[in-house]
N, C-alpha and C positions, 0 to 999 in steps of 0.2 A: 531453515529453509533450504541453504545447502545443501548440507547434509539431507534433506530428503530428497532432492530432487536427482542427486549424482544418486544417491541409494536407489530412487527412482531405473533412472538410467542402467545401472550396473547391477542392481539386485539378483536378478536371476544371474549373472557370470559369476557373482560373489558367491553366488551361493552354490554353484555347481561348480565351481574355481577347482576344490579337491579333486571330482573326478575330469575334468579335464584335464590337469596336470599327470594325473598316473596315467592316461592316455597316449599325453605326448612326451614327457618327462620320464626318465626311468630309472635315474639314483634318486635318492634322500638327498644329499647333498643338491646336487641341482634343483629338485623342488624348491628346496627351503630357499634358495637362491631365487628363483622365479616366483615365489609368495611373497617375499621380503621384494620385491623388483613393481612387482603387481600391484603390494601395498600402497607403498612410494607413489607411483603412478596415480595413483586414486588421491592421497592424502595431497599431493601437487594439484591435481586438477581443482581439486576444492579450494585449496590457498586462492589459487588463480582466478576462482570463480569469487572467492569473497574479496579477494584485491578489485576486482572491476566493480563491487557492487559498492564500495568504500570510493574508488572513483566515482562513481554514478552522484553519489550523496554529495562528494566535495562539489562536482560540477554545478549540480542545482543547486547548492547553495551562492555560487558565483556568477550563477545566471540570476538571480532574484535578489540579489545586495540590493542593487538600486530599483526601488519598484518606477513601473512605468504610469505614465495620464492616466490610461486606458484602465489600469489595476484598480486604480482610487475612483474614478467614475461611476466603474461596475460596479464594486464596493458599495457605492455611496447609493447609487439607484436601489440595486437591490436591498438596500438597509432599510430604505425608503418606503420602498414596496413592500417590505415586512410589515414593519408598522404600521403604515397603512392598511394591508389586510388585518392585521390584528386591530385596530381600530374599528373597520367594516365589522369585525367578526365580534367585536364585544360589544357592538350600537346594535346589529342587529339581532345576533343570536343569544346575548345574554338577559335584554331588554324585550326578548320577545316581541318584534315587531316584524318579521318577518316567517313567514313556513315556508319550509323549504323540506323536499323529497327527500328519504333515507339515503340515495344515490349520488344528491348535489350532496348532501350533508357529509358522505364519504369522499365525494372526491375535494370538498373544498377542505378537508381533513388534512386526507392525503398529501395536496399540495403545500398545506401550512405546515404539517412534520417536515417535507423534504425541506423548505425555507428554513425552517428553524434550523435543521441540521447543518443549513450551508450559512447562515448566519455565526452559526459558531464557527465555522471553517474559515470563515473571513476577520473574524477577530483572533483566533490564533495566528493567522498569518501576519496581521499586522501589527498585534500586541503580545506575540507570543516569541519563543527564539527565532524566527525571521526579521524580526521588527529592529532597527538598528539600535544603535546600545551609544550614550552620551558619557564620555570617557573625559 
């Protein structure tokens, strides 16, 4: 991701880097001096950038050690509310006692994929490497 985004950034200098240098450069010796300087310069900025984003990770992990009320609440409603529509949705629509529009029938889809996706998002967090560890 680095790596793309400084390539991002710099690509066209990198790539036009040779005739710049015969521009304003005019030994061999000093080029090569000025590529090897330019390299540097790039391969730094990326350390630096993958240094903060190693930082970034350590933080949020030492913001979320201790989870909060409010975490486990949300958690637990919306578990809640899963089930529950997955209940509504196998009384009524597996049992056939209700018809419902191609439209409701998509968006109450929709909304049970996204549930489902964020119900796994809440058991990784709380039973996956965030979850504390009994030592």
């Amino acid at each position: 991701m680095i790596k793309s985004l400084v390539g991002g950034l710099f690509g066209k200098l990198v790539e036009n880097a040779d005739e710049i240098l015969d521009a304003v450069v005019t030994t061999d010796k000093e080029r090569e001096e000025v590529k090897l300087k330019f390299k540097q310069a790039l391969l730094d900025a990326e350390r630096q950038a993958f240094d903060k984003e190693v930082e970034d990770r350590v933080n949020a992990r030492d913001m979320y050690k201790d989870d909060a009320i409010i975490q486990k609440v949300l958690a637990t409603l919306f578990t809640v509310a899963y089930f529950g529509l997955t209940y509504t949705m196998f009384k009524y629509f597996v049992l056939n006692t209700l018809e419902l529009s191609d439209y409701e029938i998509g968006f109450i889809s929709t909304v049970f994929g996204a549930m489902s996706a964020k119900v796994n998002t809440i058991i990784d967090f709380f039973f996956g490497g965030s979850s504390k560890k009994d030592k």
